[in-house]
BATITOR-832097 format. One line per field, with one value per residue (C-alpha): residue number from 0; residue in one letter; y negated, z, x. Coordinates in steps of 0.2 Angstrom, whole numbers. Example, Ala and Ser with C-alpha at 12.3 -4.5 7.8 and 13.67 -1.06 7.14 Angstrom:
<pts>
num <- [0 | 1]
residuo <- [A | S]
py <- [22 | 5]
pz <- [39 | 36]
px <- [62 | 68]
</pts>
This chain:
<pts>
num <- [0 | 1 | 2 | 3 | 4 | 5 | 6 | 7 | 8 | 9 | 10 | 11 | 12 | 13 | 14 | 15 | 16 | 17 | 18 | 19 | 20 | 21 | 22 | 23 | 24 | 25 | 26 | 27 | 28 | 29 | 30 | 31 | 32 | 33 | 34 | 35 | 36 | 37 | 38 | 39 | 40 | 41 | 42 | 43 | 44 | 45 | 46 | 47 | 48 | 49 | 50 | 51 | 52 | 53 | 54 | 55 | 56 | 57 | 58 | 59 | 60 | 61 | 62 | 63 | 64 | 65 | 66 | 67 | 68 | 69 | 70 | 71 | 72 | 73 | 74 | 75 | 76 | 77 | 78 | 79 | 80 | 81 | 82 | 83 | 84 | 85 | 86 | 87 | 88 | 89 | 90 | 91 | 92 | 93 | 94 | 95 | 96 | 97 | 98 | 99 | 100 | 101 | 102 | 103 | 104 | 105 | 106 | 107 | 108 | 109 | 110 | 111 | 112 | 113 | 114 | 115 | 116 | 117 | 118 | 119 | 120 | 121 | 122 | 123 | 124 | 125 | 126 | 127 | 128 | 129 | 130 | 131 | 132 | 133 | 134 | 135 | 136 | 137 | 138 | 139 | 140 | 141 | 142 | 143 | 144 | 145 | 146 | 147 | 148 | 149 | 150 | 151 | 152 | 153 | 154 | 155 | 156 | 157 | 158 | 159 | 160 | 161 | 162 | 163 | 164 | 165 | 166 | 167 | 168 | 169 | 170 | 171 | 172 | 173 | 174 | 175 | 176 | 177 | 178 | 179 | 180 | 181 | 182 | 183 | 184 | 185 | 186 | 187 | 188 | 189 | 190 | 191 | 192 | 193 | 194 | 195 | 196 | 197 | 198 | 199 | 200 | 201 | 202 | 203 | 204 | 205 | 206 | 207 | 208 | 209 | 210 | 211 | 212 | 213 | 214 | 215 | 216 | 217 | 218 | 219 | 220 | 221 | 222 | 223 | 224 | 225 | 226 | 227 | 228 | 229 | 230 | 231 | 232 | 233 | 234 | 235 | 236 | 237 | 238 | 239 | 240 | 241 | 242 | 243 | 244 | 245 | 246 | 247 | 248 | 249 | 250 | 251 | 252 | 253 | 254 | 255 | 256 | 257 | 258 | 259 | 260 | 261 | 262 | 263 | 264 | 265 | 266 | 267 | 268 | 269 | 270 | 271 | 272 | 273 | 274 | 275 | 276 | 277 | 278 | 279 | 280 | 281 | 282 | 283 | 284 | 285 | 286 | 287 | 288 | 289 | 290 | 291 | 292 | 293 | 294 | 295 | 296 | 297 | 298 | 299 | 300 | 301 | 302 | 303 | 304 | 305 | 306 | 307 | 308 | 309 | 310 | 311 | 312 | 313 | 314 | 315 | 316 | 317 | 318 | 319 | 320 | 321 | 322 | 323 | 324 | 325 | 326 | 327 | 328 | 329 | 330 | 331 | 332 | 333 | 334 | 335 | 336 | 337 | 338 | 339 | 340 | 341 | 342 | 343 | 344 | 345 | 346 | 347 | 348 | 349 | 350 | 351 | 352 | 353 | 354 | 355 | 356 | 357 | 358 | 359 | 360 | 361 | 362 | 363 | 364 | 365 | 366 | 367 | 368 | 369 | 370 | 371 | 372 | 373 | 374 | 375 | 376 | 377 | 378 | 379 | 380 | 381 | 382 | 383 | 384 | 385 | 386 | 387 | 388 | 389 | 390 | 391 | 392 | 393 | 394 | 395 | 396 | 397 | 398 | 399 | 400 | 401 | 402 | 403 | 404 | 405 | 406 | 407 | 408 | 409 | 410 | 411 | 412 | 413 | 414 | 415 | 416 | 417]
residuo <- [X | X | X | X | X | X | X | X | X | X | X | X | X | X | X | X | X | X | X | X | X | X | X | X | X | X | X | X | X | X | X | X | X | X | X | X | X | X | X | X | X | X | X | X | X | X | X | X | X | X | X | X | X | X | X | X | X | X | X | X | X | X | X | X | X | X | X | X | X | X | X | X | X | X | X | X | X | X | X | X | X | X | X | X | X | X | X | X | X | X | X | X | X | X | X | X | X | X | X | X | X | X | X | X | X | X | X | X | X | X | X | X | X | X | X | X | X | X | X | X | X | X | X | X | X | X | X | X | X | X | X | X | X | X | X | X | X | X | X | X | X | X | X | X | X | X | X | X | X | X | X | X | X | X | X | X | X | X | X | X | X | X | X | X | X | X | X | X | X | X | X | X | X | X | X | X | X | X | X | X | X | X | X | X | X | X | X | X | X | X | X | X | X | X | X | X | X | X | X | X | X | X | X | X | X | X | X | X | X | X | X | X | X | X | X | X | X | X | X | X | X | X | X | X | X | X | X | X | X | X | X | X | X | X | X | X | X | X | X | X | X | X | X | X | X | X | X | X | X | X | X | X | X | X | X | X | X | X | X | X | X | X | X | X | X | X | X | X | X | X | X | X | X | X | X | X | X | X | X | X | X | X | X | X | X | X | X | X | X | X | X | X | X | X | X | X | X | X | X | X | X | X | X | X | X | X | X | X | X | X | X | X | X | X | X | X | X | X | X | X | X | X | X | X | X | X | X | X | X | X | X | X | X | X | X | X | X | X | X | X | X | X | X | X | X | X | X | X | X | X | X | X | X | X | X | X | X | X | X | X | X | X | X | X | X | X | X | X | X | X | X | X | X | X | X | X | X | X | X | X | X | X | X | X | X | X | X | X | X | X | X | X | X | X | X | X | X | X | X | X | X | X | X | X | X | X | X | X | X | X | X | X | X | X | X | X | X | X]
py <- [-462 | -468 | -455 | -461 | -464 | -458 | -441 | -442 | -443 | -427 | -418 | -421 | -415 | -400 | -396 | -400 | -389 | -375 | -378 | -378 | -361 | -354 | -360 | -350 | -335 | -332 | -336 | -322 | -311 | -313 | -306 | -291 | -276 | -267 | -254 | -235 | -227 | -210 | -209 | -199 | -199 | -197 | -179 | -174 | -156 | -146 | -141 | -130 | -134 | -122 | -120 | -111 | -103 | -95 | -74 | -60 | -44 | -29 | -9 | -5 | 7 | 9 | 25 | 26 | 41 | 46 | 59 | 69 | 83 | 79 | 89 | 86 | 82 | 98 | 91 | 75 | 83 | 68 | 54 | 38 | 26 | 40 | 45 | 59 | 67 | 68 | 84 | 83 | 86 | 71 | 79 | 94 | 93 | 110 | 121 | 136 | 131 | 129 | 145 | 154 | 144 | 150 | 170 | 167 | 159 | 175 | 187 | 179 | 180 | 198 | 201 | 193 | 202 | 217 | 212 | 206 | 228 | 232 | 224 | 230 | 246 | 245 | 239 | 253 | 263 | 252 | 253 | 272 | 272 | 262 | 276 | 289 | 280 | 276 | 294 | 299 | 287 | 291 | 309 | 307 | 294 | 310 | 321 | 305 | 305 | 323 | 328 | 314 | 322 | 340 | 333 | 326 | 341 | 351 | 362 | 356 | 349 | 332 | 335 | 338 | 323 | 313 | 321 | 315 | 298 | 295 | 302 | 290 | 274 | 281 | 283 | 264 | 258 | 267 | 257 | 242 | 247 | 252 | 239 | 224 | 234 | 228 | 211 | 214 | 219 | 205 | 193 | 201 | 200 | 181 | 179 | 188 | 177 | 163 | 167 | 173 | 155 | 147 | 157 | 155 | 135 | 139 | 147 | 131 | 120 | 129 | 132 | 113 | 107 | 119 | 111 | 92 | 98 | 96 | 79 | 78 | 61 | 58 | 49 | 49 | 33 | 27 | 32 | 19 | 21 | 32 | 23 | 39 | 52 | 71 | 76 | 62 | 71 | 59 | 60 | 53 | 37 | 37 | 23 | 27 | 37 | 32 | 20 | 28 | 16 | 16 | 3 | 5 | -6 | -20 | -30 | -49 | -59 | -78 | -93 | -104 | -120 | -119 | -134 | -124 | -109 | -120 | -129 | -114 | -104 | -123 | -121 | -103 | -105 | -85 | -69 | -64 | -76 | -79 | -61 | -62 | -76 | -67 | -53 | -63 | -74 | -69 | -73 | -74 | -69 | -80 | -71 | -77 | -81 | -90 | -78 | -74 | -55 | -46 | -40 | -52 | -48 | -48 | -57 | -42 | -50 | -65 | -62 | -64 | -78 | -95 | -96 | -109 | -114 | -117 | -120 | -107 | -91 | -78 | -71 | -53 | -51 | -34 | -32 | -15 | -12 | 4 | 8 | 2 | -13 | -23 | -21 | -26 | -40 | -50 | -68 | -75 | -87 | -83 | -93 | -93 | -106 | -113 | -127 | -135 | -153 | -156 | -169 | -173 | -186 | -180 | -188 | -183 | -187 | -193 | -207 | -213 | -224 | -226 | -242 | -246 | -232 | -238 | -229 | -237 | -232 | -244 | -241 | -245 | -254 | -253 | -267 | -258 | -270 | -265 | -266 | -264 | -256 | -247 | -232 | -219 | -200 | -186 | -168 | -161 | -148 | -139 | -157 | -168 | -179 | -180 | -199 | -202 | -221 | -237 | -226 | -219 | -203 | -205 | -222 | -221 | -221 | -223 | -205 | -210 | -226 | -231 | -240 | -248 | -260 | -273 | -282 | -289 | -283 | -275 | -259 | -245 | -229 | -214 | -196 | -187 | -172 | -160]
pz <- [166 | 152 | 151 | 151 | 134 | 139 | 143 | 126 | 119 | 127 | 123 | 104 | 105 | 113 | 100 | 85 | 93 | 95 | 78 | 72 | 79 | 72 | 56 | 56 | 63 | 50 | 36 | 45 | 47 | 28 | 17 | 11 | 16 | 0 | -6 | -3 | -18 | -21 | -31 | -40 | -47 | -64 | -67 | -81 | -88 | -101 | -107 | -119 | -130 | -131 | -145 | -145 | -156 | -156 | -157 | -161 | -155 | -165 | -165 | -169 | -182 | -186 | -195 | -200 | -197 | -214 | -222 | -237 | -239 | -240 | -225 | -207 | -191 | -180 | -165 | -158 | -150 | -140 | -127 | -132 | -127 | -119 | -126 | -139 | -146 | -166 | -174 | -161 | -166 | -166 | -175 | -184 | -201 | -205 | -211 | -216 | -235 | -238 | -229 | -240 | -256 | -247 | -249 | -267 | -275 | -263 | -272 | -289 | -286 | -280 | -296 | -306 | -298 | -302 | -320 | -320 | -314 | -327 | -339 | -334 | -335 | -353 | -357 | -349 | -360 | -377 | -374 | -372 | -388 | -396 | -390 | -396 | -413 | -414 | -410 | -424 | -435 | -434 | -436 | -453 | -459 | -455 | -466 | -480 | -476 | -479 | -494 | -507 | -509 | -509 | -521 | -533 | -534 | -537 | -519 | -515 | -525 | -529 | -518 | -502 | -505 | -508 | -492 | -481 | -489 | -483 | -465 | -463 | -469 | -457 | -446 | -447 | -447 | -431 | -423 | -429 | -422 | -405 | -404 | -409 | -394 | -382 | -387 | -385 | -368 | -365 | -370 | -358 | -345 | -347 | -346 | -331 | -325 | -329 | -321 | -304 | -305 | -307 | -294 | -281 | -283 | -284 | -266 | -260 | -264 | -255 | -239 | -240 | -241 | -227 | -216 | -223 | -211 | -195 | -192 | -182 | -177 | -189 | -173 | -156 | -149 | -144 | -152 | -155 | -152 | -165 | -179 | -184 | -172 | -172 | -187 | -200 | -217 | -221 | -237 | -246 | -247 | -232 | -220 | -206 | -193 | -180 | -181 | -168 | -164 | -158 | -144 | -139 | -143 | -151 | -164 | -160 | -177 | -175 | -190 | -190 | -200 | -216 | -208 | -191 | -201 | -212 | -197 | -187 | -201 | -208 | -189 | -195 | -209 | -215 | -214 | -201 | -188 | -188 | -186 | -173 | -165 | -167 | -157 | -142 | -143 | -126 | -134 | -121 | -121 | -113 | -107 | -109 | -91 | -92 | -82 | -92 | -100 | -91 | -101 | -115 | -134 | -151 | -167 | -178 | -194 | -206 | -221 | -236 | -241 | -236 | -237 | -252 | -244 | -227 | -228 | -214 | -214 | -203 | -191 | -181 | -163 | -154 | -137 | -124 | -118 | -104 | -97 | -116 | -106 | -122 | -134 | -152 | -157 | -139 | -142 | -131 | -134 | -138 | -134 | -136 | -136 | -152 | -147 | -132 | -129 | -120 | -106 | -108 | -95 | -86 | -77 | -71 | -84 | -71 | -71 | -86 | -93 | -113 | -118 | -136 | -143 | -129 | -115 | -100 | -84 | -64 | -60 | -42 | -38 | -22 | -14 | -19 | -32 | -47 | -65 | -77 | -93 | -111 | -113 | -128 | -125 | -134 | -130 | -116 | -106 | -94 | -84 | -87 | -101 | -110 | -112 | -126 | -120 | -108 | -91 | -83 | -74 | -56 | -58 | -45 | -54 | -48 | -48 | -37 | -37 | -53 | -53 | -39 | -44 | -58 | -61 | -49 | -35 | -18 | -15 | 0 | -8 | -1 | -9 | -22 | -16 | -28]
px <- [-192 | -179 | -164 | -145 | -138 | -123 | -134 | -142 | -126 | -120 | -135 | -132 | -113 | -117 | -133 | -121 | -106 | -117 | -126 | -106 | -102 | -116 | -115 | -95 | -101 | -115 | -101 | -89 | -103 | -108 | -92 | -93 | -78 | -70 | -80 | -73 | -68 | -61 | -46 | -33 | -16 | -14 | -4 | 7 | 11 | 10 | -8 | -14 | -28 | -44 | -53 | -71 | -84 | -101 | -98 | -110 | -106 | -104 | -99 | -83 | -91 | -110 | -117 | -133 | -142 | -153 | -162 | -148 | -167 | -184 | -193 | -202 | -191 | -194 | -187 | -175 | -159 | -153 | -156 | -158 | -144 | -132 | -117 | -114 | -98 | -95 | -107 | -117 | -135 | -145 | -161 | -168 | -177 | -188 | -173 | -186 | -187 | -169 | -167 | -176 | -167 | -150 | -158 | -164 | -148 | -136 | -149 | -144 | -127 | -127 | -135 | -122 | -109 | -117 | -117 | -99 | -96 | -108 | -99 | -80 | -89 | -92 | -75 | -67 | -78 | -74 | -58 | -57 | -67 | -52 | -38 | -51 | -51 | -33 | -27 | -40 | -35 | -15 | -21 | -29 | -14 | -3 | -14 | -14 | 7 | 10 | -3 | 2 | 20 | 10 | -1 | 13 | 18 | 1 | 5 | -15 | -27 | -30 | -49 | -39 | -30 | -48 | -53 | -39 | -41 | -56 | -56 | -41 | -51 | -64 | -52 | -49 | -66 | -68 | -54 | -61 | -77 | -71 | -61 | -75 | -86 | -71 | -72 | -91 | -85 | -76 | -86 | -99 | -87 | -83 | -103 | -104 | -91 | -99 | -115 | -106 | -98 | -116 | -124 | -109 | -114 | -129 | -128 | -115 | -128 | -141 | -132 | -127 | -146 | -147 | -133 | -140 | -156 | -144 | -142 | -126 | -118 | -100 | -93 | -92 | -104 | -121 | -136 | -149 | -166 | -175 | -185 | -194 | -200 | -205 | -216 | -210 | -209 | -192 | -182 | -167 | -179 | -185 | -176 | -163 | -169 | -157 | -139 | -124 | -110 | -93 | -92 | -72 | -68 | -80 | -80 | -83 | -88 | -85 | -84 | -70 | -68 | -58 | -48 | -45 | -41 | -28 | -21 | -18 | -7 | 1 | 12 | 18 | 33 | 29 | 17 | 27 | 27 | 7 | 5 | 18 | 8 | -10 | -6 | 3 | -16 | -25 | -41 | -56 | -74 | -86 | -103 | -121 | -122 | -106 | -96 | -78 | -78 | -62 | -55 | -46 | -46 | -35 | -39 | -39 | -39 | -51 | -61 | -55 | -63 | -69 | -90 | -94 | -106 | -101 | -83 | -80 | -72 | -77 | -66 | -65 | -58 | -58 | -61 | -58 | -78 | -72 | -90 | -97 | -105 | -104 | -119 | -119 | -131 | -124 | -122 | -105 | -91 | -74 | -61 | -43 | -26 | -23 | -8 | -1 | 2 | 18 | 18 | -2 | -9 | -25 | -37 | -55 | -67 | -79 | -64 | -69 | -82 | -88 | -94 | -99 | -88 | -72 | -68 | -60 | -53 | -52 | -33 | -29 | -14 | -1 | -12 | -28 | -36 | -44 | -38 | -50 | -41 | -44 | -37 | -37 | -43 | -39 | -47 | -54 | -47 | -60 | -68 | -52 | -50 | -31 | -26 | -14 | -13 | -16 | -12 | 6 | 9 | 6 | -6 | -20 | -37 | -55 | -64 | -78 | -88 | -86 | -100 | -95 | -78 | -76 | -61 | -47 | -59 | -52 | -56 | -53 | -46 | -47 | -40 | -55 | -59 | -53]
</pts>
């Protein structure tokens, strides 16, 4: 049966506008919607700039517990780790020898005290000799005084003149006797002295050994563990038994850069202002487990020298430790403000990409397209980056999907979750 051209035509129109009208609704169906994207506005304010460093925690003051006698540790008087009070006793050397040493050198010095009465004893007695002999002596010069004229005059004989001569200068030597045995005496008495003298250090000394076999703690702190234990003959050589430390407050030793060092003091005109400015510093310590200490800290002061070989100085912060939570040989961070830069531009630094040593940011406009630009950073502050140029404050920038614009593109923005 041959079929109508006029229905063969028909046929054909209708397969070409249905072939049409499929061809426009898979070009419809194919363009892409504008990718969602998080964004934020760029914000402007006043930021301070954090600087940090690598700390190691130390006590506040460390004594090391040592030996001053040679002798065996009877007995340790503390707990390991708690607390003790200064001249408590932290152990006990064998005090029995230096006790004894104590008896011997009081015995000697009781026996030179007996020597010094001794001796004061036979000065009393010398110099009673010497008044014996004087009044002798004055006795026999009157005899000598009233027989010369008598003898002049032939009332006695020139023998009884002889006689009272020579009693007088026997009279005389007996003075000089009596008094050379007081200077005897004397002398004795000095000697005496002396040897009191040597036996009263004698006996400070030994008493002193005797106290050095207490060992008491010179603060109050934490004692460590001890290093020696009970029956260790220990000596002046011998090592340190035990280290007690004062843990409030605690030191926090840090190394900063001779260039930091020098910046941070080139902003203060005078002594007084950088010391004005270290104590306002609220200087922050930084845990091993990330967590920030409390309680914030003071620079207390720099060394007095840069390291030759380093080119760093160390630095010292102290920091309150209530509880004496803090341990010396900790490792944290400390951390602390050292400028502010006014009106810094922020933006996320998940915002921004590097490329070959560039960084570049996806600015969306008010009709949501993409501008690709360069921009230049400056320091970080917490996860935001400060840009010093290429964005203005309140520009809306690409903080998720990055990866997902390019250039001129339109996007569908949406407000980053903060």
């Amino acid at each position: 049966m041959n079929t109508p051209i006029p229905s063969l035509l028909f046929l054909a129109a209708s397969l070409l506008v249905t072939a049409t009208g499929c061809s426009n609704k898979t070009n419809v169906a194919a363009a892409p919607a504008p990718p969602d994207v998080e964004i934020v506005e760029v914000q402007q304010r006043d930021v301070p700039i954090y600087s940090e460093w690598i700390g190691t925690l130390d006590g506040y003051t460390n004594a090391d517990i040592k030996a001053q006698v040679s002798g065996y540790l009877l007995n340790q008087a503390y707990t390991e780790g708690k607390f003790v009070k200064k001249d408590e006793l932290l152990f006990q050397i064998d005090p029995r020898p230096f006790q004894a040493i104590v008896d011997q050198t009081e015995a000697q010095l009781a026996q030179a005290q007996g020597q010094v009465e001794q001796a004061r004893a036979q000065l009393l007695q010398a110099e009673a000799q010497v008044a014996v002999a004087e009044a002798n002596q004055r006795r026999t010069q009157l005899d000598v005084d009233r027989y010369t004229p008598l003898a002049q005059q032939q009332a006695i004989t020139q023998q009884d003149l002889d006689n009272a001569t020579q009693n007088n200068l026997a009279g005389k030597a007996q003075v000089q006797s009596a008094t050379a045995q007081v200077a005897t005496a004397r002398a004795q008495i000095t000697a005496a002295n002396a040897a009191v003298q040597s036996a009263k250090a004698a006996v400070e000394t030994a008493q002193i050994n005797l106290g050095f076999t207490r060992l008491t703690s010179p603060i109050d702190g934490i004692p460590g563990i001890a290093e020696l234990q009970v029956g260790a003959l220990v000596s002046p050589a011998s090592p340190k038994i035990t280290t007690v430390s004062t843990l409030d407050p605690i030191k926090v030793y840090f190394t900063v850069g001779e260039q930091e060092y020098s910046e941070f003091h080139r902003r203060y005109s005078t002594e007084e202002t950088v010391d004005a400015e270290r104590k306002q510093l609220r200087v922050e310590l930084i845990l091993a487990d990330g967590t920030v200490y409390p309680q914030p800290g003071t620079l207390a002061f720099a060394d007095r020298q840069v390291d030759v070989k380093t080119g760093a100085i160390q630095v010292v912060a102290h920091f309150p430790n209530p509880g004496n939570n803090l341990r010396p040989g900790q490792y944290a961070r400390v951390r602390f403000s050292t400028r502010t830069t006014q009106g810094a531009l922020l933006v996320p630094q998940r915002a921004v990409s590097e490329l070959q040593g560039s960084y570049q940011i996806a600015v969306v406009d008010r009709d949501n397209k993409v501008s690709i630009r360069l921009i230049t950073v400056g320091d970080k502050v917490g996860n935001q980056w400060i840009v010093s140029s290429g964005i203005k404050p309140g520009e809306r920038v690409v903080a998720e999907g990055v990866q997902k614009v390019r250039q001129g593109i339109q996007v569908n923005p949406k407000p980053a979750a903060l």
